[in-house]
C-alpha positions, 0 to 999 in steps of 0.5 A, a space after each residue: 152384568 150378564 142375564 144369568 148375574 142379574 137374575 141370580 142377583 134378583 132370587 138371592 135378593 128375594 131370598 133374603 126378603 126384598 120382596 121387589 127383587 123377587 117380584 121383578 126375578 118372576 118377571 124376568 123370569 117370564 120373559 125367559 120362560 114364556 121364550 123357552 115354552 113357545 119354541 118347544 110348543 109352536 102353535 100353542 100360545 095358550 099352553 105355552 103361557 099355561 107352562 110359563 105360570 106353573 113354572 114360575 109358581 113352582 120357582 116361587 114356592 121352590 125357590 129355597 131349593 136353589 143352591 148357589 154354588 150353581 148356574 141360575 139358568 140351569 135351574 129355573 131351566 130343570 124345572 121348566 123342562 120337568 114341567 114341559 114332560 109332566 104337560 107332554 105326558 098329560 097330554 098323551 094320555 088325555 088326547 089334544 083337547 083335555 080337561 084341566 079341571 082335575 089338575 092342581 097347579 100348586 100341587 107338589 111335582 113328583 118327578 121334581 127334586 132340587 138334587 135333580 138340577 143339580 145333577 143335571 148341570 154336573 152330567 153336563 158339564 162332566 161331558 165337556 172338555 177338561 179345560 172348559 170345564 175347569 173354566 166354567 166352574 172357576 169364572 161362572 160357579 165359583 164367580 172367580 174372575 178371568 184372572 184368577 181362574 187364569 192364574 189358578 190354572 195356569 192358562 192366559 186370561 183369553 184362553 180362560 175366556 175362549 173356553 168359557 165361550 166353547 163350553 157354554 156353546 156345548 152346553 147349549 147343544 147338549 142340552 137341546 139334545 137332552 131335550 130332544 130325547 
């Protein structure tokens, strides 16, 4: 099972009421985000884990926004990259050495819909090749196997694979690149 599975596995399972699947998803969750915050954030454990626990609380208190028929990553990923901006700009504002006092975590994100992960994953993939697109959606989105997505489309089962493997890589760059503007 790849990450993505397993994690998505654990939010459905949450979803549906395992409260120790939900707990153990927030967990490995952590991990991924605690990761993804000290990369873009060197030097700043602290606000690193400050972001890791807003994150994870707007994926517990969001959770029901998350819509199947897309990647997981994607979208725990939307909303760590909304939190990563709204911290950025408070700390704009406010200077590098800023009060907290006045910011409620449990608070509702403006700039957060659940449409807007959503959009994000379909402007991403829209940018990809025609083939690896096709690919990504039938074996990762849809979770068909290699061999349907094959003989939906006509293409050997390594050439699905090959596709999946260059898209997702080109997914990686793009979204850096998001990122990076």
């Amino acid at each position: 099972m790849t990450e993505e599975t397993e994690l998505r596995a654990l939010l459905l399972k949450g979803l549906s009421g395992d409260e120790a699947a939900h707990r153990l998803f927030l967990s490995e969750a952590a991990a991924l985000l605690r990761a993804y915050f000290r990369n873009r954030l060197r030097g700043a454990p602290e606000d690193a884990e400050d972001l890791v626990q807003e994150t994870l609380i707007a994926l517990h208190t969001r959770r029901d926004s998350y819509d199947p028929q897309y990647p997981l990553t994607a979208w725990m990923y939307a909303i760590a990259r909304y939190r990563l901006i709204d911290f950025l700009r408070r700390k704009k504002r406010r200077g590098q050495h800023s009060s907290i006092d006045d910011v409620e975590v449990g608070d509702a994100d403006p700039h957060y819909e659940a449409s807007d992960a959503t959009r994000d994953v379909a402007t991403l993939l829209d940018k990809l090749p025609a083939k690896q697109q096709q690919a990504i959606r039938l074996v990762k989105l849809e979770e068909k196997s290699v061999r349907e997505a094959a003989e939906l489309t006509g293409f050997s089962e390594s050439d699905i694979k090959i596709s999946i493997h260059r898209g997702l890589k080109a997914l990686t760059r793009l979204m850096s690149q998001e990122q990076a503007t």
